[in-house]
N, C-alpha and C positions, 0 to 999 in steps of 0.2 A: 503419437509419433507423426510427423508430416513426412511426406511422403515425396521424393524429387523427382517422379515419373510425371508423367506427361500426363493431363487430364481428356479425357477426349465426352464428346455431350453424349447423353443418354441414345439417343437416336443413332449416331455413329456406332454406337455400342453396339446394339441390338443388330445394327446391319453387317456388324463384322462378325458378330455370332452367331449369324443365320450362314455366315461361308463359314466361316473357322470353329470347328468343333473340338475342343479338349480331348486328347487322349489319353491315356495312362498307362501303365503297365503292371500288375499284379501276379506275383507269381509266373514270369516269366512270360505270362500272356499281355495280350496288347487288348485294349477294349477303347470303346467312342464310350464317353459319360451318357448319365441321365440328361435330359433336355431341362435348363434351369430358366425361373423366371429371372425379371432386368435384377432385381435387388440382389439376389444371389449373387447375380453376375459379380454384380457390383460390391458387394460385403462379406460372401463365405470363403472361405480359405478353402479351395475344393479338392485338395491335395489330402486332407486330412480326412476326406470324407470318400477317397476314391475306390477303396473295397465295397461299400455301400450301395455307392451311385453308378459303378460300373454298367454298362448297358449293352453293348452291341460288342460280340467278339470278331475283332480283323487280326483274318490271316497274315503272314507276312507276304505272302503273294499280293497281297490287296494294296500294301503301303510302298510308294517311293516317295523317297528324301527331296527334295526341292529345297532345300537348305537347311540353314541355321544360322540361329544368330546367339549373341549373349544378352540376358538379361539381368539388369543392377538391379537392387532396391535395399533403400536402409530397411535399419531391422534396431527392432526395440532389446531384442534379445538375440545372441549370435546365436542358438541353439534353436530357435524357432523360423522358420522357413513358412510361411504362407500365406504366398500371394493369391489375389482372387483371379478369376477368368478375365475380366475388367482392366486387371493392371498388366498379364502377359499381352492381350487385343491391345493394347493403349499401344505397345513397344513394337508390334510387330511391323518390318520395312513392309513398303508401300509392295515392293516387287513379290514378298509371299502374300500379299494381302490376295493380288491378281492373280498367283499359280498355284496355291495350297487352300487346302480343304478342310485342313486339322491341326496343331499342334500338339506337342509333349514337352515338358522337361525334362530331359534324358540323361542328366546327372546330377548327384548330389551338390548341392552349394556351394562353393569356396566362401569364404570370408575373405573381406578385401575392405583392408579399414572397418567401418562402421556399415557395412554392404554384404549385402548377400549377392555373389556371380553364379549366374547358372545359364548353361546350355538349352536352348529353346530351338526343337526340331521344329520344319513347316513338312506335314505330306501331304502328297497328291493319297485317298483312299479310291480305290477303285473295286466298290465292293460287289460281290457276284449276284 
């Protein structure tokens, strides 16, 4: 499957991952993931693995919204949803790059055409 997201080099990556940390949500809690090496970043679908690698529990006191935006991406299968940490970072505007600390995908996908759309939160974590 080729992929019509934006490519960004390895080094950009790593720098936008050292601010911006994945969040997730499991069972109604909110958690920061496991700390992932570049290839991870880059190849595992970490959605699918986010019971697993959950790490760090934040309160809701700890997180503001400092936006959102939307996130495309084709999809080989409309039922299969997963993107890696590498392809959310590629997407994200310049403005949460400088104001947020973490991201989520905070709803399930739409199908849009041959596209998976989904809601991509930026927070500020301001953890105690």
């Amino acid at each position: 499957m080729e992929n019509f997201n934006k490519i960004i080099d390895d080094e950009k990556l790593e720098e936008l991952y050292s601010k911006l940390r994945p969040v997730v949500t499991v069972n109604g809690a909110k958690y920061l993931l496991k700390k992932y090496v570049l290839e991870e970043i880059k190849h595992e679908a970490y959605l699918s693995h986010k019971k697993s690698d959950k790490e760090t529990y934040l309160d809701n006191s700890e997180i503001k919204v400092v936006g959102s935006f939307d996130y495309m991406r084709e999809y080989s299968n409309p039922l299969s949803f997963e993107p890696t940490i590498g392809e959310i970072l590629s997407e994200i505007p310049q403005i949460y790059q400088e104001t947020a600390n973490a991201f989520e995908i905070s709803e399930t996908p739409r199908i849009c055409g041959d596209k998976h759309l989904a809601k991509v939160m930026a927070y500020k974590i301001h953890q105690k």
